[in-house]
N, C-alpha and C positions, 0 to 999 in steps of 0.2 A: 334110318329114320331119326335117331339122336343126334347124328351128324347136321342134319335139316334143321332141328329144331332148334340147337343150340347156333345156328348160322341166324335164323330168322330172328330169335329172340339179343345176338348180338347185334344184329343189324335194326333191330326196334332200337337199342340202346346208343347205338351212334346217331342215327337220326332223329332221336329225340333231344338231345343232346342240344342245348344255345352254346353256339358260338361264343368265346369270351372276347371282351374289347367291342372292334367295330368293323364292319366290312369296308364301310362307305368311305370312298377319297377322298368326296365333298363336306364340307360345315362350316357352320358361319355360328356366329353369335349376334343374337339382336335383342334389344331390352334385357340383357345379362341373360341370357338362357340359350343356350350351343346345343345346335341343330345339326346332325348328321344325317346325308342325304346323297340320293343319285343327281348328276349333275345331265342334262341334255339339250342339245343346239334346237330353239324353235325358229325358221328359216324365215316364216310370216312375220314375225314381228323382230326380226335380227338379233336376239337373244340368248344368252348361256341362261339355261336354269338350274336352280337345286331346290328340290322340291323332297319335304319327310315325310312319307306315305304317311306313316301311323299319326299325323298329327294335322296334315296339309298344310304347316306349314313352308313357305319358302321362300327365296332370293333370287334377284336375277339382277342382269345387265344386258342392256339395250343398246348396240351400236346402230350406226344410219347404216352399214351393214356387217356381213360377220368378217370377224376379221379373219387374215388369211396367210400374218404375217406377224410376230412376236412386234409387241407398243408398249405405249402408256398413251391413256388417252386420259382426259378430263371428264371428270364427274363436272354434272350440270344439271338443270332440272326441263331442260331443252335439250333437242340436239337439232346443231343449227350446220356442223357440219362431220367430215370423217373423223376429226382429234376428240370428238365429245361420245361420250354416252353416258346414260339415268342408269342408276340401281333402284332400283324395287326390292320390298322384303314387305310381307305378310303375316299374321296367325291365324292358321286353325282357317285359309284360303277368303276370310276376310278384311272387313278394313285397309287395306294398300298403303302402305306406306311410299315416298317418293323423291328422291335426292334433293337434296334444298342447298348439299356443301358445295362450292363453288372451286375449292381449294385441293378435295381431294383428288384422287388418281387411283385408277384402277390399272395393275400392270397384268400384263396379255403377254402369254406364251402359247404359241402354233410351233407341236410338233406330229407329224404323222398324220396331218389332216386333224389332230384334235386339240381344242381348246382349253388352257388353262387360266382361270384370272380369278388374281388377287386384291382385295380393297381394306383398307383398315379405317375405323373409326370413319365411316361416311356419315352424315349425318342427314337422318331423313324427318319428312314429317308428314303424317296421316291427307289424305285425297280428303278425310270427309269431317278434319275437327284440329286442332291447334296442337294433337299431344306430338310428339319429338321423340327420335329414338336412333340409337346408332347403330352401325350394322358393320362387321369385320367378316372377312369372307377368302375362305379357296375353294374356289370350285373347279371341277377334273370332271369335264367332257367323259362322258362311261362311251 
């Protein structure tokens, strides 16, 4: 019965226990504030997401479809063909922010069926008002 107890009550203590650092693969920074998060393929709209539970918010990118083969494609605020796609990034799963950079690149790694893509300083701006904000991002397909 001592053997049980002290099992149980060590085992309350590791599981109670926060993890130190960070689990997540994914994070971006947007409006100067770094967001760690799960990153996942939505197939409906051709997208990698990273999405921070505890906060909602998140990032993504939009290809005309998923890629299936390591690129670099072009940020746009269209995508008119395969070399283009939009990033998006959110707070708190409001307001949408929307690629306005022209210039940027987002680089795409396919290994194992999963997707990696990277963007730095894209520059976006709000669906529904003039404010601006940049977003730098790696996201890791979980």
């Amino acid at each position: 019965m001592r053997q049980a107890t002290l099992f149980v009550i060590l085992l309350f203590m590791f599981a109670s226990c926060k993890k130190s650092g960070n689990s997540h693969a994914s994070y971006w920074t947007f409006k100067g504030i770094i967001h760690y998060g799960d990153a996942f393929t939505l197939d409906y709209d051709h997208s990698l997401e990273a999405f921070e539970f505890s906060t909602a918010d998140k990032t993504a990118v939009a290809f005309s479809s998923l890629p299936v083969k390591s690129g670099v494609y072009n940020v746009s605020s269209i995508i008119s063909d395969s070399t283009q796609c939009i990033v998006y990034a959110s707070i708190g799963g409001n307001d949408p922010y929307a690629s306005v950079d022209q210039d940027a690149k987002v680089s795409v790694t396919v290994s194992n069926g999963k997707i990696t893509a990277v963007y730095n300083n894209v520059s976006l701006k709000s669906i529904s008002s003039s404010d601006l904000g940049n977003v730098s991002a790696t996201l890791v397909e979980e």
